[in-house]
C-alpha positions as CSV (number, residue, x, y, z in Angstrom):
1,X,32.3,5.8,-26.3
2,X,34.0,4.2,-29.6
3,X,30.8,1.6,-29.8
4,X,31.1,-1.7,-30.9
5,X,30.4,-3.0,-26.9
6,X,28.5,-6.5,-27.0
7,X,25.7,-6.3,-25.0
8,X,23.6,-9.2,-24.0
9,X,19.5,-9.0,-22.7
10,X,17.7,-12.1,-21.4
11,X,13.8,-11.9,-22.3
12,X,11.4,-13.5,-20.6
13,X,8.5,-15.2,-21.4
14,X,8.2,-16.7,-25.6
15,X,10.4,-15.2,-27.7
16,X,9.5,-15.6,-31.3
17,X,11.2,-17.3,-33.8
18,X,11.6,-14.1,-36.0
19,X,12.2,-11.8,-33.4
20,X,16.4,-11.2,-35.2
21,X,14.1,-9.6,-38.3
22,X,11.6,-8.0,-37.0
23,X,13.4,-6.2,-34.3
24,X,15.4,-2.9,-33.7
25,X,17.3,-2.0,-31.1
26,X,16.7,2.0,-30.3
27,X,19.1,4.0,-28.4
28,X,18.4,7.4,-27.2
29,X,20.5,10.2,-25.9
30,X,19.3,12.5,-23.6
31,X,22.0,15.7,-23.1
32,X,22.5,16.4,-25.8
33,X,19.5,14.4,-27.7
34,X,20.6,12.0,-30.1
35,X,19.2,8.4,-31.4
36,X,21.3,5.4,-33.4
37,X,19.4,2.3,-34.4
38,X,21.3,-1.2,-34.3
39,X,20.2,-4.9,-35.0
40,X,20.1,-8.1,-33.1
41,X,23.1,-9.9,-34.1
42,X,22.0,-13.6,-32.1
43,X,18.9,-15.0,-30.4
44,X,19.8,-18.0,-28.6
45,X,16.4,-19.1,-26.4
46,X,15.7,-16.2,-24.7
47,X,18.8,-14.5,-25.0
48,X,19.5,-11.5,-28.0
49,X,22.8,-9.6,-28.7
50,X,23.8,-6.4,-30.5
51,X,26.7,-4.1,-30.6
52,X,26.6,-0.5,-29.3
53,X,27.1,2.2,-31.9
54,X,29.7,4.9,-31.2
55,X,28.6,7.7,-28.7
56,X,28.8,11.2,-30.6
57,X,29.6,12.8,-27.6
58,X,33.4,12.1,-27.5
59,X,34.4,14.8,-25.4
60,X,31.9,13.7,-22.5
61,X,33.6,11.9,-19.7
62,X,30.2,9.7,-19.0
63,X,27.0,9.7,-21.0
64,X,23.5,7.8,-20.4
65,X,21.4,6.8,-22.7
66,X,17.8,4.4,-22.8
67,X,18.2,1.3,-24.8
68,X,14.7,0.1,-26.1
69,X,14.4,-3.2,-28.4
70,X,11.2,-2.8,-30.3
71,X,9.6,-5.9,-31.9
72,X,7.0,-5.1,-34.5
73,X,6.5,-2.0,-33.1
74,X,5.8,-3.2,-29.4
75,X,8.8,-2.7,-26.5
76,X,10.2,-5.8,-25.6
77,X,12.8,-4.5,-23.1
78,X,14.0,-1.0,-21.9
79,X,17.3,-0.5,-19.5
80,X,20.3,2.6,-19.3
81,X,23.6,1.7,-20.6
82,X,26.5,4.1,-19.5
83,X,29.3,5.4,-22.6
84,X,32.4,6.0,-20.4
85,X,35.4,7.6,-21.9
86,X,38.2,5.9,-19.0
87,X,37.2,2.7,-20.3
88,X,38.0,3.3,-23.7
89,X,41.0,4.7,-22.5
90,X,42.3,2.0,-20.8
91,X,41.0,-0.7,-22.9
92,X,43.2,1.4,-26.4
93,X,46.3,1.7,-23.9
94,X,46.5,-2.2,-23.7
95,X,46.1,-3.4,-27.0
């Protein structure tokens, strides 16, 4: 829920060149509606990155949202990614 997760897509078929500039990653709450925007952070052949943003929803155990990565206004990719609190949890007790 705290953001800042790495998350990796493979495209497939040509990727172009400018796709790190030209491209924003959308990501879309459903209950309660909200939206953040991120970029790409590396493109390496068919492969993009980008870090999640925080989750507003802090007090929500589990929330799902649509990830869409929009290059010059077309949709490249669309999946679900899952904010879940326990993991955050865990991950702050063993630092």
């Amino acid at each position: 829920m705290t953001g800042n997760d790495k998350i990796a897509v493979e495209l497939k078929g040509h990727v172009p060149k400018d796709i790190k500039t030209n491209t924003i990653v959308y990501i879309n709450g459903q209950q309660p509606q909200w939206s953040a925007q991120t970029t790409i952070l590396d493109k390496r052949g068919n492969n993009l990155t980008f870090r999640m943003p925080p989750c507003p929803l802090r007090r929500s155990k589990q929330t799902t949202v649509d990830i869409v990565i929009r290059y010059n206004e077309q949709d490249l990719y669309q999946s679900n990614y899952v904010y879940i609190s326990e993991i955050d949890s865990i991950v702050q007790n063993n630092q």
